[in-house]
N, C-alpha and C positions, 0 to 999 in steps of 0.2 A: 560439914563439908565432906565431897567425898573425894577421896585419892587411890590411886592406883600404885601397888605393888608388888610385883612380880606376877599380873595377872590377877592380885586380889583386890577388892575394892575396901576401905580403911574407914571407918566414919571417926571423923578427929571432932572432939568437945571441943576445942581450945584452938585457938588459932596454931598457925603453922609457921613456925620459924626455920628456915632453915641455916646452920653453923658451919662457916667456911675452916678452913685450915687454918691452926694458929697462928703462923706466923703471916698470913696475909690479915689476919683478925689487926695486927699489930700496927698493917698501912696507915698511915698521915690522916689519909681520906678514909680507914676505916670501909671495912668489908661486911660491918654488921647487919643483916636485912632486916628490914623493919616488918610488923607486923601483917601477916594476907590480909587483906582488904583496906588497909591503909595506902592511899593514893598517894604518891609524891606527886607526881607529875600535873599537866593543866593541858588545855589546848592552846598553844600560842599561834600568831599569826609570823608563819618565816616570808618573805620573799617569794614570789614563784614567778612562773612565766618568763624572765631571762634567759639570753643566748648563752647554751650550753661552753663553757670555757674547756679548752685543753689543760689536759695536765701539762704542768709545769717541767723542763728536763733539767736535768741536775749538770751543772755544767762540769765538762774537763778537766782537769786542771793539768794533767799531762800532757808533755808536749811530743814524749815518746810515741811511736807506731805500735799499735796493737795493746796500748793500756788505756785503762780506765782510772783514775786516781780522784777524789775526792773527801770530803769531809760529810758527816751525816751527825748532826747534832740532834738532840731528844731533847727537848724541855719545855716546861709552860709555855703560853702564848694567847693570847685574847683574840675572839672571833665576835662579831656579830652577826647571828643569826636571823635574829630578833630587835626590829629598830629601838633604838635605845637603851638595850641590854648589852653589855657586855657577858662574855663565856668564857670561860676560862678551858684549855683544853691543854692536851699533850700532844706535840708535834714535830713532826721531822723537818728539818730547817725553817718551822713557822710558815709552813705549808699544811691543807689539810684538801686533800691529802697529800701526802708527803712527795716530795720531788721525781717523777721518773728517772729511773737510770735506765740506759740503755746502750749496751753493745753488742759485739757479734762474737759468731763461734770463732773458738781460738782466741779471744782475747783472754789478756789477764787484767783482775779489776781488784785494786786496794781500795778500801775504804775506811779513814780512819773515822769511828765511832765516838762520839763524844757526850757522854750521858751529864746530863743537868736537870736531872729527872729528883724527886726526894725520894725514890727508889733505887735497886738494884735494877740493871737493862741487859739486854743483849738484843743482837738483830738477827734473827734469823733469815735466810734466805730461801723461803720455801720454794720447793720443787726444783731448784738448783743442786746435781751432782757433781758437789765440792767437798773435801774429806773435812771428816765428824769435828775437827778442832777448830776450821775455819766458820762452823753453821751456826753458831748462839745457840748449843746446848744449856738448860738450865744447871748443866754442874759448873758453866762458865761464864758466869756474872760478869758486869761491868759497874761497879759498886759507883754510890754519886758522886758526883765532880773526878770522876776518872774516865778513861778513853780507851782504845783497844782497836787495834788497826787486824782487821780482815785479808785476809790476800788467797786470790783461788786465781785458777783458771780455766776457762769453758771447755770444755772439748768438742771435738769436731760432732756432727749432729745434735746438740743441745738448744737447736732454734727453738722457744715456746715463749709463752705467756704467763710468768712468774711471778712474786710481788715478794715483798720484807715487810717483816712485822716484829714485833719483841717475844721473846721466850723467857724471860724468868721465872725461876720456881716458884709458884701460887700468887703471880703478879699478870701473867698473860693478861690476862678476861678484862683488868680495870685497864691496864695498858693501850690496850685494842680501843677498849669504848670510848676511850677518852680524847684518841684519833691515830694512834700512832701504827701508821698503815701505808707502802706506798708499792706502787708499780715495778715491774723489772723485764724489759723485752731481750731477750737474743733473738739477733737475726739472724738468717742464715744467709750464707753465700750464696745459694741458689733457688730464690723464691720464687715459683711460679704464682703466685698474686702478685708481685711487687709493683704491676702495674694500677691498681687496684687503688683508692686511693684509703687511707686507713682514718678510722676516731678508735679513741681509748674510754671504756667508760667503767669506771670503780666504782661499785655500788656501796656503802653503805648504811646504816642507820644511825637514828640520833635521840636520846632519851634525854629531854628536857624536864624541869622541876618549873614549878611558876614562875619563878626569877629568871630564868635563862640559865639555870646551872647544870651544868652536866650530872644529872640524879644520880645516884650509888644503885647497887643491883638490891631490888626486895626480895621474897622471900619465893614469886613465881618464879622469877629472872635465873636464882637460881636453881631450884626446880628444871626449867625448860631450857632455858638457855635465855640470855638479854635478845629482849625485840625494842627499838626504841618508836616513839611516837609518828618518825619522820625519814623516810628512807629517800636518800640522798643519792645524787649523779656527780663526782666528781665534786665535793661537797656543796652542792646546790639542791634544793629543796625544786622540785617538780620543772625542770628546765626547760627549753625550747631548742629542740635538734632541726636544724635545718639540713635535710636529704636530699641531694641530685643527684639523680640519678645512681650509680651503684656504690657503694663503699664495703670495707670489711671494717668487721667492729670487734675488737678485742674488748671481752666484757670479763671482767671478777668481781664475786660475790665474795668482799672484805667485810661481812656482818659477821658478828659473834653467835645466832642462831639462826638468825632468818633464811628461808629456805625463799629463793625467786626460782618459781615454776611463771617463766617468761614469756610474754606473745606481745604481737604488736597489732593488737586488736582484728585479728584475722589474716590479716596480712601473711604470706607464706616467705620462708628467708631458706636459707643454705648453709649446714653448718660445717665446716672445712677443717675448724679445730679443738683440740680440749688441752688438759695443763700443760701436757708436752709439746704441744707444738700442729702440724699439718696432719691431718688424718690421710690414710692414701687415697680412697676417692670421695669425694664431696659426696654431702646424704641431703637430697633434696628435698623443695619443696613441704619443709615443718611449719608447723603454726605454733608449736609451745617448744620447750626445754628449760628442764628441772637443771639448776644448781643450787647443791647443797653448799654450805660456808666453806668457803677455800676455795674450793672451786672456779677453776675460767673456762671460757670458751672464746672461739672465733668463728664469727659468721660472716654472710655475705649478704647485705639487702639491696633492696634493688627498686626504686620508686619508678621505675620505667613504663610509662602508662599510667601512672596515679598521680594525682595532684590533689592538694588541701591536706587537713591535718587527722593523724591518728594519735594511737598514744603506743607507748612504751612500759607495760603495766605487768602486775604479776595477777597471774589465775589462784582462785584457792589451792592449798595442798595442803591434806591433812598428814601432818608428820609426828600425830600421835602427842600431843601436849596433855600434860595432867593435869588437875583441877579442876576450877569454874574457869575457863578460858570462853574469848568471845568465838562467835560464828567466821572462819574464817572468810574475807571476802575478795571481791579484785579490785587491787591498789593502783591508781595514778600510779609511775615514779618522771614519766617526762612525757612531753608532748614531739609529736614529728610531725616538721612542715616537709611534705612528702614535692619533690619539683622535677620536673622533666628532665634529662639531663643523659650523658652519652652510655652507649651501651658496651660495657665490660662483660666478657665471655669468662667461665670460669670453666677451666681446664675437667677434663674427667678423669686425671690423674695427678695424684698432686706430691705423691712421692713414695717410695720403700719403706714400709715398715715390719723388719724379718721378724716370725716368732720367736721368742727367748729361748724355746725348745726345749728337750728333755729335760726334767725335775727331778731332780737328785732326793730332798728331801720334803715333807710334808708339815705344816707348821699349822696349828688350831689357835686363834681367837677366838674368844667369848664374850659379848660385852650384856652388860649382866645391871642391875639397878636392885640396890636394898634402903628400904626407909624405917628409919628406927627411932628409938627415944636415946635424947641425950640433955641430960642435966632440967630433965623436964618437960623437955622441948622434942617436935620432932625433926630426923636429918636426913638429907641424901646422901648416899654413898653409891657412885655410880664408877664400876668393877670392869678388870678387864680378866678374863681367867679366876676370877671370884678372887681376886687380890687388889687393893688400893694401890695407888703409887708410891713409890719408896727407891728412892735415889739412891741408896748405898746396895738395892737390889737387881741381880740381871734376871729376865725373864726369858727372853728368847737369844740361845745362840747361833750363830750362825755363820758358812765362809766366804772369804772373799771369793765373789768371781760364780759362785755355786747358783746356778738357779733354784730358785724353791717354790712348791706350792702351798700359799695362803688362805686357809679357811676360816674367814671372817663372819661368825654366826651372831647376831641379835635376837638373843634372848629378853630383851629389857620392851618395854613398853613406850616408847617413843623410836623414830630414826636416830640413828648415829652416822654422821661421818668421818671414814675410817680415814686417817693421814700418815703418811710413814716418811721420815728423812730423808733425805738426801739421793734420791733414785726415782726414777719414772716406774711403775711395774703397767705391767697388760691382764683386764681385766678377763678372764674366760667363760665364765656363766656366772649367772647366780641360780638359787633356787628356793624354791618360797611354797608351802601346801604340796611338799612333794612334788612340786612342778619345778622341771629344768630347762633355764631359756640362754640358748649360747647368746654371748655377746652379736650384736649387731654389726658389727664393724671390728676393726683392730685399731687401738690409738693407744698412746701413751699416758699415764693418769698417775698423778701423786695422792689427789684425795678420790676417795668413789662414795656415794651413800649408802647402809644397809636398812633397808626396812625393818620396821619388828617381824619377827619370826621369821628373816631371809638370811641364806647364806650367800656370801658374796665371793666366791674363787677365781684368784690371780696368780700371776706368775711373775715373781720379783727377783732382784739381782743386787748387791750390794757389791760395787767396786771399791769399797775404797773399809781399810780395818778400823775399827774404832767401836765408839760407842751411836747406837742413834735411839732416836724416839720413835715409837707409835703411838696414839693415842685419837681420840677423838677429836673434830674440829668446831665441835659445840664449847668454848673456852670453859665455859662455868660447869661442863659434863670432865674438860681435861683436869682444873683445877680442884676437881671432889674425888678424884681419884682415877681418872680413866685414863690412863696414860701408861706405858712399858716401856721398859729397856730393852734393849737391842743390842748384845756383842757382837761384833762382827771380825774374825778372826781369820 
């Protein structure tokens, strides 16, 4: 077999194990990958063709103005997939996915946390700027059968497209796959869409065993990142969207690797937003758009003159996977009954977004990949700054309030997407073969993807002191080591 290593190609005699961090080795469910070429998995037959269902919203329970308060529980729960299979999964109030929350700028939202997980938890709130103690840092477990009440509040301009997911140290990856993933909108006060009428659609995958059981990661999965068999809508298996006429579609990419380079079989749409929120003018007239994992967006489509059915499908994208991997192709993930229906204008300006400006200081990532032997066997070790992660370690410092510039290089042999706590930053070029391409547009972005051999420069801002993470949003690339500390003082 052959494999890639910092640009070198490896011929391995021996099968390829690769060895997780000890103390996720130590999980219930066990982190051990089984041998390459050993298949857990099988073809089963899910459900398809069903009316696309809403996500579920997490009810109030505050009777106060301007708060958000409820309860958000972690624990087992049985799904059927699979007729006559029971699944055993991890879920946010026995939701999958897990209950939307949703408020607006200026609110404040409690949420007590309630882990009945046989792990340690935490929630994090990605792409929300809320200080470092309230976010589910991995140095602040929620150990099992114990609870931990959140309290932030939005601030003015925070309108976007967010989502919570769990952060524990070298627990993420299994966490995530095993469904524990949900939505999070802030509105703003002043939408110009809000006449528009809105669907929410949470993409992610699902890695079945012949039983109906949610498989463990083998030894690709780790490697590349988890792809599972069956890439789901709002946990449905190839749905039916019924289109009249215009909508906006808040779409996130909640997979632990999989990359949706998205189209709707030619069909051209309008993309209005990305994690933070409204771009300032609409970018028309696309047929594809890459999201990397974490990743959302907000479009505009529009069946206006088209009738019958398209799909909702993802086009190849090669994002550099190692091994014997198959031919990438283009996947179903739903169907659209496309219908006539009234005509919604969409503004040519859709709001201010001021540069961050002058750059104080200059900050270097590196994200780096080494495969080696260990106790026999070989490992990945996937590097930020040629260092693993290491919790009682700070890697980058930095002050509150200080603009900085971030240079995020891919030196490793696959994509990386690059994610950073608790702040929106603005992308400014990237640069790839000595080629420099400004950004297209100005928006707001918590995760962005780097290609191998590109650099990707932003300009970021940390309001609030503490501690945060950057790391990769490949979970199985953050939990082998790709992840850094961040003081912010």
């Amino acid at each position: 077999m052959l494999f890639r290593a910092r640009g070198l190609l490896i011929l391995a005699a021996t099968f390829i194990v690769f060895i997780p961090p000890a103390s996720a080795q130590e999980s219930m469910h066990g982190m051990m990958m089984p041998m390459m070429g050993r298949d857990t998995t099988t073809a089963l037959v899910l459900p398809r063709d069903e009316v696309l269902q809403p996500i579920a919203k997490l009810e109030n329970q505050s009777h106060q103005q301007n708060l958000f308060k409820a309860d958000v529980i972690a624990a087992p729960a049985e799904m059927e997939f699979v007729a006559g299979k029971k699944t055993t999964v991890w879920a946010y109030n026995n939701r999958l996915p897990g209950s939307l929350i949703e408020v607006n700028e200026g609110d404040s939202v409690e949420i007590t946390f309630i882990n009945k997980l046989p792990q340690p938890s935490t929630i994090h709130w990605h792409g929300l700027p809320i200080p470092p103690e309230q976010d589910g840092n991995p140095m602040d477990p929620v150990l099992p059968g114990q609870s931990h009440t959140y309290r932030f509040t939005l601030p003015e301009g925070s309108a976007g497209t967010y989502w919570y997911h769990p952060h524990p140290h070298e627990y993420t990856a299994e966490q995530v796959y095993r469904g524990l993933a949900a939505p999070f909108i802030v509105r703003a006060k002043n939408d110009p869409l809000k006449n528009i009428p809105e669907r929410n659609l949470m993409i992610s995958d699902l890695k079945l065993t012949s039983e109906g059981a949610i498989a463990g990661n083998d030894a690709a999965d780790w490697m590349n990142g988890r792809e599972g068999q069956y890439v789901l809508v709002n946990g449905q298996f190839q749905p039916v969207i019924d289109l009249k006429g215009t909508e906006r579609w808040r779409i996130w990419n909640a997979s632990s690797a999989r990359y949706l380079n998205l189209s709707l079989s030619g069909h051209k749409f309008t993309l209005v937003g990305t994690d933070g929120g409204l771009l300032e003018k609409p970018v028309r007239d696309l047929q594809q758009i890459l999201l990397s994992p974490a990743e959302r967006v907000e479009i505009i489509v529009n069946a206006l003159g088209q009738t019958g059915a398209t799909n909702l499908q993802v086009e190849p994208y090669n994002r550099g996977k190692m091994g014997h991997v198959a031919v990438e192709k283009t996947t179903k993930i739903a169907t659209i009954n496309m219908q006539a229906g009234s005509s919604l204008s969409i503004p040519d300006f859709l709001r201010k977004i001021d540069d961050l400006g002058a750059t104080k200081s200059i900050k270097k990532l590196i994200f780096t990949e080494i495969m080696s032997m260990a106790n026999g066997h070989h490992s990945m070790e996937f590097l930020i700054n040629g260092k693993s992660f290491d919790m009682k370690r700070i890697d980058f410092i930095s002050r509150v309030h200080e603009v900085e510039l971030w240079e995020i290089s891919n030196k490793s042999d696959m994509d990386h997407p690059f994610h950073v706590h608790g702040t929106q930053f603005q992308v400014v070029e990237t640069e790839r073969n000595n080629v420099r391409t400004v950004s297209p547009y100005r928006a707001w972005k918590d995760t962005v993807n780097v290609r191998a051999g590109e650099t990707v420069r932003i300009k970021i801002r940390q309001d609030f002191p503490g501690l945060r993470m950057v790391h990769c949003h490949i979970l199985e690339h953050e939990v082998q080591g790709m992840m850094a500390l961040q003081q912010v003082k």
